[in-house]
Structures are given as structure tokens and as C-alpha cells.
C-alpha positions in Angstrom: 159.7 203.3 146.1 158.7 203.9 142.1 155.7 204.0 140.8 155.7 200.9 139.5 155.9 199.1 143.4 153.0 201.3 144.5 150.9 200.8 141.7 150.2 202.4 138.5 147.2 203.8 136.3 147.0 202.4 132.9 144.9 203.4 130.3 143.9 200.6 127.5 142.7 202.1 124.2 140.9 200.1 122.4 138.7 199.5 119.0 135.3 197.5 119.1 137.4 194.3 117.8 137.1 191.3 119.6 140.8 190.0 118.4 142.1 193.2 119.2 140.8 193.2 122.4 141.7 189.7 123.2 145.1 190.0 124.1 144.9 192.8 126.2 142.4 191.1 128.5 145.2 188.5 130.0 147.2 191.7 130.3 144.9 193.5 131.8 144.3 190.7 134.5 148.3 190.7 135.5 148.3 194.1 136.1 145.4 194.4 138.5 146.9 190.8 140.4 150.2 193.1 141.0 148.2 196.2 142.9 147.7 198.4 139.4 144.9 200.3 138.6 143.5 199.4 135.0 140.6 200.8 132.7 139.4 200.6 129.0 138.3 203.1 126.6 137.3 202.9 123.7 133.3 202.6 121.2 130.4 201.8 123.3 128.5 200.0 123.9 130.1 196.9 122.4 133.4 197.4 124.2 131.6 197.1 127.2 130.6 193.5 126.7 134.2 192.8 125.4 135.7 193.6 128.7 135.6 193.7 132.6 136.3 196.8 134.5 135.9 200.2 134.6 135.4 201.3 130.5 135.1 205.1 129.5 133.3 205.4 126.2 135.5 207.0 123.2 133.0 207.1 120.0 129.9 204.9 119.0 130.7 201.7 117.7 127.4 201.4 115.5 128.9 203.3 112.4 132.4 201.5 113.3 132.4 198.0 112.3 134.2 195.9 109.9 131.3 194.0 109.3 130.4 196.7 107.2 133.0 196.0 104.6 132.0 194.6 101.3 132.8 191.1 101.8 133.9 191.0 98.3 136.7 193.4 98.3 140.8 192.4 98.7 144.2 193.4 98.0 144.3 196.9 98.0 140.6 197.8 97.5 140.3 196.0 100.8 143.5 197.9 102.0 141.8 201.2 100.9 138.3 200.6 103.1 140.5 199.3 105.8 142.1 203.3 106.2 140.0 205.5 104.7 136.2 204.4 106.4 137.2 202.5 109.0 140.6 203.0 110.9 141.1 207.0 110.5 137.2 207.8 111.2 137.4 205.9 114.2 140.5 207.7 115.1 138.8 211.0 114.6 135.5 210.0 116.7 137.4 208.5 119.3 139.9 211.7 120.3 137.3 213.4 122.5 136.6 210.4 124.0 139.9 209.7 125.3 140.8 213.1 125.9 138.0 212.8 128.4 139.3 209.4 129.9 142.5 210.8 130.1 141.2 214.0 132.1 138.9 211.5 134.4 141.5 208.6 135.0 144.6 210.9 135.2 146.8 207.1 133.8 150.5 207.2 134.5 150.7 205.1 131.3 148.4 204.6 127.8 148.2 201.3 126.0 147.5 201.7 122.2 146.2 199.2 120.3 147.7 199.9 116.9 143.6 200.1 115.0 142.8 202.7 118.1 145.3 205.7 116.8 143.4 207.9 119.1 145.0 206.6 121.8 148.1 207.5 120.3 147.1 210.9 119.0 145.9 212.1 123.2 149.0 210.5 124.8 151.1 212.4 122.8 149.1 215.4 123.0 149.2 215.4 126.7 152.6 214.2 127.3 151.6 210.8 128.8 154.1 207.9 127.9 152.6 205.0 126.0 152.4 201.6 124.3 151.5 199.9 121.4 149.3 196.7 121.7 150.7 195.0 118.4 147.7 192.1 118.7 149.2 190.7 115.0 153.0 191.0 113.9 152.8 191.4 110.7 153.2 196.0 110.8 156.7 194.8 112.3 157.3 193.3 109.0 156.7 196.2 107.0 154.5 194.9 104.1 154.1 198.4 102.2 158.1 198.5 102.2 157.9 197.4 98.6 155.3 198.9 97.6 156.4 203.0 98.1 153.0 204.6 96.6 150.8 202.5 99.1 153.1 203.5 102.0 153.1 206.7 100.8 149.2 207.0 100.9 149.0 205.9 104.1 151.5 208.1 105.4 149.2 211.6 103.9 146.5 209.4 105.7 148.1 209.7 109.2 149.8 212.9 108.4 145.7 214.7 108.2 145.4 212.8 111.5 147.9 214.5 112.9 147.6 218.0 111.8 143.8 217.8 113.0 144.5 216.5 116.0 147.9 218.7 116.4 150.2 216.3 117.5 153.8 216.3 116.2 154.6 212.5 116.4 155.8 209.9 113.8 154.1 206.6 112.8 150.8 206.5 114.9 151.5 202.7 115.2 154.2 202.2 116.7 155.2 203.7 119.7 158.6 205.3 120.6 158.6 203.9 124.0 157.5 200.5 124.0 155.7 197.8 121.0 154.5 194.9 122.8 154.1 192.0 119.7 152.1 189.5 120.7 154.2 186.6 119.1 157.8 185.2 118.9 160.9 185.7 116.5 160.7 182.0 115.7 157.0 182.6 113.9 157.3 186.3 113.0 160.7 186.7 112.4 162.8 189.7 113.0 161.1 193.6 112.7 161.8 195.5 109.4 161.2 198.5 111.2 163.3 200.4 113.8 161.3 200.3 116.4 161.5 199.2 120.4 159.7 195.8 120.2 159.5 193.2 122.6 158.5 190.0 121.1 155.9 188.8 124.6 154.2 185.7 123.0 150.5 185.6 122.7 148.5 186.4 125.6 146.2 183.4 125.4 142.9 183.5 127.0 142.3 179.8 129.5 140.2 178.0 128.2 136.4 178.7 128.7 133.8 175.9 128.5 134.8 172.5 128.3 135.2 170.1 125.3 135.1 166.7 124.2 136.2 164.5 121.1 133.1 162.3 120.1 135.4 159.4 119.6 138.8 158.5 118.6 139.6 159.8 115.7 142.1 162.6 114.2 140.1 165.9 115.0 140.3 168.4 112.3 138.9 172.1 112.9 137.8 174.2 110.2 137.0 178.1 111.5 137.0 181.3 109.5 136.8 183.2 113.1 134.4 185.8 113.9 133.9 188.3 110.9 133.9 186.6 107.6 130.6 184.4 108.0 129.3 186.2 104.6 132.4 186.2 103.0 133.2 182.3 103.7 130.1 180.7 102.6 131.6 179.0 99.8 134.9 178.0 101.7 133.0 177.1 104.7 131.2 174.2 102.2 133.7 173.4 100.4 135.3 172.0 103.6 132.3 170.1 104.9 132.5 168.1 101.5 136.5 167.7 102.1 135.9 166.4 105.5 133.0 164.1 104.1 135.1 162.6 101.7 137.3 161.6 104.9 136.0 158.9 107.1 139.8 158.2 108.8 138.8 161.9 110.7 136.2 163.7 112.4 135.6 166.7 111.1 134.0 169.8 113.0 133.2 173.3 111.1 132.5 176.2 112.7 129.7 177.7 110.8 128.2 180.8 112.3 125.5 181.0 110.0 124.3 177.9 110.6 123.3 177.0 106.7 125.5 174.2 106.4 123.8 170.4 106.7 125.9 167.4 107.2 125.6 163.7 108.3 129.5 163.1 108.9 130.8 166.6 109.8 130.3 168.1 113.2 128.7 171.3 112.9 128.6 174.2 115.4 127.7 177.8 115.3 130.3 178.9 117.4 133.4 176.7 119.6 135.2 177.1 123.2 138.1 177.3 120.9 141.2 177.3 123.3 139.1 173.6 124.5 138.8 172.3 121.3 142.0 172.9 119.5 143.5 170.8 123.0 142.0 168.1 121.1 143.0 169.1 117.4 145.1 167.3 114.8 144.4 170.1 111.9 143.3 173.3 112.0 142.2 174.7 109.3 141.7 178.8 109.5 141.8 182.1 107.4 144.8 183.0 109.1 143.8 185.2 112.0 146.1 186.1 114.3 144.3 185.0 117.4 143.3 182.1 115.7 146.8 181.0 114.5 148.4 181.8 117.9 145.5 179.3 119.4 146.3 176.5 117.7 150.7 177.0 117.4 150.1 177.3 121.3 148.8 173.7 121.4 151.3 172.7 118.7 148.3 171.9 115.9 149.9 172.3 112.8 147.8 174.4 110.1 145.9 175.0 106.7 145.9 178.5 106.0 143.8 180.3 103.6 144.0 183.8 104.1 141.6 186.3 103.0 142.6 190.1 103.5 144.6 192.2 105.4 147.0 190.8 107.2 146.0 187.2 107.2 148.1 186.5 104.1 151.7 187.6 105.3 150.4 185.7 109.1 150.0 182.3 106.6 153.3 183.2 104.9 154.7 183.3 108.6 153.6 179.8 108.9 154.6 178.1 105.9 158.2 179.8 106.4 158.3 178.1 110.0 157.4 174.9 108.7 154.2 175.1 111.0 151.4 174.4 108.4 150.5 174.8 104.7 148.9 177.5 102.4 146.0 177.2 100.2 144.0 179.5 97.7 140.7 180.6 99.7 138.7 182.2 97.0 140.0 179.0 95.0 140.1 175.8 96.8 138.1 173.0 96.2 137.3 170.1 98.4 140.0 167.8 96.8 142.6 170.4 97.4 141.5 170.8 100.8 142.0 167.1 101.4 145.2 166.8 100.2 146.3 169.9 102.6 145.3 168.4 105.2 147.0 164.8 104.7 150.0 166.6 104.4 149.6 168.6 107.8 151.2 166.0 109.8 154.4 166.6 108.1 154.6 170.3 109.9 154.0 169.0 113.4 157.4 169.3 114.6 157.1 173.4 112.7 154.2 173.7 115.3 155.8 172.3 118.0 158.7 174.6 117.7 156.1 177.4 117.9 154.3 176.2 120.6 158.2 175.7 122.9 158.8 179.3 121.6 155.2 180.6 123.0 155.8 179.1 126.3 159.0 181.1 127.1 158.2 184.8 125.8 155.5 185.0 129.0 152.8 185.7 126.9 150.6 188.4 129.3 152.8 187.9 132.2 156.0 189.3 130.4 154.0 192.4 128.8 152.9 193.3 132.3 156.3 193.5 133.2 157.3 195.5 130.1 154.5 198.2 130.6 155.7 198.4 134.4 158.8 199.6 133.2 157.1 202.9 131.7 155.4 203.8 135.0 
């Protein structure tokens, strides 16, 4: 009998990122349900009220937040923050952490999420096989493969890593053994890159807290997610006044400041989102990940409006599948929302395609089996 049929130990590393953590959690769940022994690691103490089960700490996640990041900054100058005070610091604070977890939990396999590098450094480093949590698709795509300074950069980047840490090993993000990506071939596409990764589906979260359209009309969601409440003041009212100007609908904006004032538009600090987008016509997000997955997975079709780092090759994902439509974020004004979303229910059938692709990758169920076949 393997390893696998008597039960396994497997390590999750993680950063202090709700979306990255997301995922993981439905994961997490089908392991334990098939006799496996699971724990986290990662910065506490907010990973702690992220997650449920036995966490080892790996790094303080005061100093390590992305809330930290000038809202202002994009394109490369957001790129540049991203790597060089956020993503390799962590990496550095987290090693003795998870060297520690690693002595203490003694895993027979070590999930990587691809911000917590860490993870990747000590599993190499001690010989332990190991996984990459790909929680958004779009590394798989290569984005810095036209642009050979950038990549270059960050190469050096992880290259210092390495030779700190020694650890012979090749792209700290993707793991030789196994990349679980958390979408489908019919949204992402095919990986650039050659690398072993199973395309699982999203590994939705059931839907928490319970929901209910105030009357009959077309629902449209407007939500920037969890970390750009200082950076999307001005879209976040520009979309009140779109939704105003739209009495055929009933809009509801997600506003976690809780500035806003409206007499027509539903306003909420924060939503049961998997509940509400069951009742959706529109979506309209900045093109998280999490957020995109949530609404493709209840076929909503979308308005995107990305605003950094990956969110901008996620809404180019969804325009090419015909499952929404793009707009300018730092740009759009309340007409051109409008017009977005009238046109929205012409990529309903694109969304619905995603949605039929979502259900047969597994989603959490199929990644449990993948990371089985490591231990």
C-alpha cells in the first residue's frame, strides 16, 4: 500500500494573501476528507485567521502587505515594488520559518504558492518533492517573454535568492514536479512555458451567507475586490453614477470604504460574493483572479478594468474567450461604463462556455488527486 492510500503530510506554503490563499482552502479540505494530514505555514498572525488547521508561522506579516504599495504606481513601477519590497523580502523572512515547519511536520509533500518562494527555496533545500499553487494563470503565459530586460531583472532577482538561500533550482515558480493552475485551457489558453501543468479549474469556495435580489430586475455587481479600496475611489463613483443613470437594473457596489452615498444604487461594504453573483447579470471587476473565476463559474459575463499586475493579461483572457468586455480603469467615465454593460449580454454564451469548462476540470477535487500522485 503507497503512501498515498495510507495518508500523506502536506505542507501548504503560503503568503498573507487572501486570493492566494483562497484556492488552497477547498484543497486543503479534500485532502483531510481522504485520511491526509494537512498544515499551513506561512506570516502570522494574519494567516492564522485566513485558514483552519494546524499553521506554523514563517515571518511577520506586519511589514509584508500589499496594502502598502503606492496606490498610484502601474506598469512596471508597479512590477518593480511587486519584486523588489514585497515578493523577495518575504521570501527571505519566511526561509527560517519553513525550515522550522519542515523540521516539525516532517510533510511527505510541499505546496508552493508561487508569491511564497520560500516554500520553494526549503523543499528543494531539503530534498522534499513539491508543488506550485498557480492561484492566477497568467505566469503560464509568460508575459515578460517580450520584454527580455524585464525577464532578465527578475531572473538576477531570483538568482540572489538562490545563492542566499543555496539552493541550485530553476524558476522559483514553477515547480518541476507538479503546477496546479487554477483555471481551464478554454479561459487561459495553452502554457508558453515548459512546464508540468495541470489545468484543475478554480477551487471555488460554497457559498457563505445567503443572498437576495431586492426585486426583479437585471442585477449588476460592481467590486474592485479586497485591496484597491484607496486606489478605486474614483472608479468605484464613477460606477454609482453609471448605475444611476440606469433605472432598467439594480445596481449594487461594493464599496469598502463606505464614502459612497446613493438613492438608486445598492451599497455594501463588503458581499457573500459566491451568493450574490448566483444572482448576477454583470459583473463588473478589476480583473482579479478569484473574482473573475467567481463570476465565469456562475456564467455572469464581465466588464473588466484591470489595474496592475496581472489583472490586465486575466481581462485580456476574457475578452479573447468572448466572456466579457474591457474598459480603461484609470479612464472610464460613467457613459462608457453604461455602454459596457449593455453590451455584456452579448458575451453570455463566452461565459457560459467558461462556466461548462469549470465544471469538468474538478476544481479542488482534481488537484487533490494531482498532489496525491507526489506522495
Amino acid at each position: 500500500m503507497g503512501r498515498a492510500a495510507r495518508g500523506v503530510k502536506f505542507l501548504l506554503v503560503v503568503p498573507p494573501l487572501a486570493g492566494h490563499v483562497a484556492p488552497l482552502r477547498g484543497v486543503a479540505a479534500a485532502l483531510t476528507s481522504r485520511g491526509h494530514q494537512v498544515a499551513w505555514c506561512g506570516p502570522c498572525p494574519e494567516l492564522s485567521t485566513l485558514v483552519s488547521g494546524p499553521v506554523f508561522p514563517a515571518g511577520d506579516s506586519g511589514p509584508f502587505s500589499l496594502e502598502l504599495r503606492p496606490p498610484e504606481l502601474r506598469g512596471f513601477a508597479a512590477l518593480k515594488y511587486l519584486w523588489e519590497s514585497y515578493l523577495v523580502p518575504l521570501a527571505d523572512a519566511m526561509v527560517p520559518g519553513v525550515l522550522s515547519a519542515v523540521s516539525a511536520f516532517a510533510p511527505d509533500v510541499v505546496v508552493v504558492d508561487q508569491q511564497a518562494m520560500a516554500g520553494a527555496l526549503v523543499a528543494a533545500r531539503c530534498g522534499l518533492p513539491w508543488a506550485t499553487s498557480a492561484s492566477t494563470s497568467t505566469e503560464l503565459a509568460d508575459p515578460l517573454g517580450s520584454l527580455p530586460k524585464i525577464a532578465s531583472w527578475v531572473g538576477e532577482l531570483q538568482a540572489g535568492l538562490r545563492a542566499r538561500h543555496g539552493v541550485l533550482l530553476g524558476d522559483l515558480r514553477f515547480s518541476p514536479h507538479l503546477v496546479l493552475a487554477f483555471t481551464t485551457r478554454a479561459l487561459a489558453g495553452e502554457s508558453r512555458l515548459a512546464v508540468p501543468a495541470s489545468y484543475v479549474g478554480p477551487a471555488l469556495p460554497a457559498a457563505s451567507g445567503e443572498w437576495s435580489p431586492v426585486d426583479d430586475r437585471p442585477l449588476v455587481v460592481v467590486t474592485l475586490g479586497t485591496s484597491n479600496a484607496s486606489a478605486g475611489a474614483r472608479f468605484l463613483a464613477e460606477s454609482v453614477d453609471a448605475l444611476a443613470g440606469m433605472p432598467s437594473v439594480r445596481g449594487l457596489v461594493v464599496d469598502p470604504s463606505g464614502g459612497l452615498v446613493s438613492e438608486s444604487v445598492l451599497l455594501a461594504r463588503r458581499i457573500p460574493q459566491v451568493a450574490v453573483f448566483a444572482h448576477a447579470s454583470v459583473v463588473v471587476c478589476h480583473g482579479g483572479h478569484n473574482t473573475v473565476c467567481e463570476a465565469l463559474s456562475a456564467g455572469v459575463p464581465l466588464v473588466v478594468a484591470p489595474i496592475r499586475d496581472d489583472q490586465s493579461m486575466l481581462a485580456q483572457q476574457v475578452t479573447a474567450a468572448g466572456a466579457g468586455v474591457r474598459v480603461r480603469f484609470d479612464r472610464v467615465k460613467a457613459a462608457d461604463l453604461r455602454t459596457a454593460i449593455e453590451s455584456a449580454e452579448a458575451f453570455r454564451p463566452g461565459a457560459s462556455r467558461i462556466r461548462e469548462s469549470f465544471e469538468a476540470a474538478g476544481g479542488a477535487e482534481e488537484a487533490a488527486s494531482r498532489l496525491e500522485s507526489l506522495g
